[in-house]
Residue, then its C-alpha position, 0 to 999 in steps of 0.5 A: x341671587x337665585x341660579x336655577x342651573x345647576x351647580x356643577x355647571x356653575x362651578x364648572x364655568x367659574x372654573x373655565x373662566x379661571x383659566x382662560x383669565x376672564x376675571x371681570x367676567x367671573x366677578x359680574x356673572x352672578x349680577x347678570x345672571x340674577x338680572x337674566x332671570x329676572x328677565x332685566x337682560x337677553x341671553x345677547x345682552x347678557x353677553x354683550x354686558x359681560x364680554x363688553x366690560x371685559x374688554x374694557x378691563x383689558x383695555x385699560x391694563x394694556x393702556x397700563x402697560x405700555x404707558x410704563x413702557x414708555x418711561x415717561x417721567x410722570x402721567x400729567x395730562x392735557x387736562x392738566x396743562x395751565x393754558x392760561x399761565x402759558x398764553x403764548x401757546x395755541x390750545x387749538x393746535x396743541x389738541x389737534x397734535x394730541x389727535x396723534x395724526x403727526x405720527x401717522x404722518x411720520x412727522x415730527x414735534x419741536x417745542x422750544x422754550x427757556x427752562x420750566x415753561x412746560x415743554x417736558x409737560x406737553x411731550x410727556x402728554x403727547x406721550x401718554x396719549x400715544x400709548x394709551x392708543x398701543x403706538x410703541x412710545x419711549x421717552x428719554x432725556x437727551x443726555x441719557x440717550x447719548x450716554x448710552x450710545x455713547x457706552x454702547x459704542x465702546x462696548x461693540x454693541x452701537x448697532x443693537x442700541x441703536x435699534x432701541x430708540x429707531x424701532x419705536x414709533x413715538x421718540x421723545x427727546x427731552x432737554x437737548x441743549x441744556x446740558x453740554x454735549x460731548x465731543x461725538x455726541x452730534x454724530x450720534x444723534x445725526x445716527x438716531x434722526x437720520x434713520x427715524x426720518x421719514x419713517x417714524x416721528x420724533x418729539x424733541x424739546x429743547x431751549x437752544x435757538x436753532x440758529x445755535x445748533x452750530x455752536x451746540x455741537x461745535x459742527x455746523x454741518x452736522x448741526x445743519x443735517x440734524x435740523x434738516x431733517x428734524x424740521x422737515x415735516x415738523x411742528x414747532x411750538x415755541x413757548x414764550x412765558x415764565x416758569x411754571x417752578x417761579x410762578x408761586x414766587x412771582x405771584x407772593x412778590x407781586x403783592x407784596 
């Protein structure tokens, strides 16, 4: 690299660049000045180039950041999702809720399916795409969610824990139904639901029938509210397969 300004400038905007936290910007500098003098780049496009690839860095930091954030349980993604293994799921639809544009509608998500056939995949997908685009997203198991209520509660404190999982704009409920539920949890949850209505959107994924929500919360008129508002505006995709965990298994079986 030959620069022909002078040093102390040089050094000078390497300084500022420094405090203002503009690393990518400091790291490409010389490249893009060599290529500038060498008439490769326009003063414009040497800007364009350095700020450009700044913004990109940043980018994926804050991409970064708000997917820990989230809490999400690991970072699969569509891509990764075996459509072919779960054939009974729509490829098509699926896409088109990873557009995000349930959330600009405040709508909701319901997958329901036995254990292992990929609904924590999917909602944890739909997770990770909402806070790549910086939409607030959390994700909690069911039971986790209703134990910290539920402590929050005795404690004097339901209202400010209550606002943890109303305030975000994407919540994902995972696994409702497959453990029990206590006695309360159901009003609870009614709580959660009832304020994120209409307003923010909500993925819950589950494998109890809604026909058993009754029987779930042992109060079919709370069960009754809770779906009611959970399934207006809503999306259901009920998954009908085998395990991803018993797939290996099955297969060995098979040609043995």
């Amino acid at each position: 690299m030959s620069i022909t300004v002078e040093t102390s400038d040089y050094q000078q905007l390497i300084s500022h660049l420094d405090y203002l936290g503009l690393s990518e910007i400091r790291n490409n500098l010389p490249q893009v000045i060599d290529r500038v003098q060498k008439k490769e780049l326009s003063f414009l496009e040497a800007l364009l180039k350095l700020t450009g690839e700044e913004v990109d860095q940043k980018r994926v930091k804050r991409q970064t950041t708000s997917i820990k954030m989230a809490g999400l349980p690991h970072l699969k993604e569509l891509k990764d999702f075996d459509f072919d293994f779960q054939s009974s799921i729509d490829r098509n639809q699926i896409y088109d809720l990873a557009s995000l544009h349930f959330i600009e509608n405040n709508e909701n998500i319901i997958f329901l399916g036995s254990p292992g056939v990929g609904k924590t995949h999917l909602a944890t997908s739909l997770g990770i795409e909402a806070a790549k685009h910086r939409m607030r997203t959390y994700f909690t198991k069911a039971t986790d969610m209703l134990s910290t209520l539920r402590k929050a509660k005795k404690e004097n404190r339901l209202e400010a824990k209550m606002k943890h999982y109303i305030s975000c704009r994407l919540l994902i409920i995972d696994e409702l139904g497959f453990l029990p539920i206590q006695k309360g949890d159901e009003k609870l949850l009614f709580q959660v639901i009832d304020k994120r209505y209409e307003k923010k959107s909500t993925i819950l994924t589950t494998n109890i029938q809604f026909s058993d929500w009754g029987e779930l919360f042992e109060d079919p008129r709370i069960a009754n509210a809770i779906l009611d508002r959970l399934l207006h505006h809503s999306h259901v995709v009920t998954i009908v397969g085998d395990s991803y965990r018993t797939k290996d298994l099955i297969q060995t079986t098979e040609e043995n």
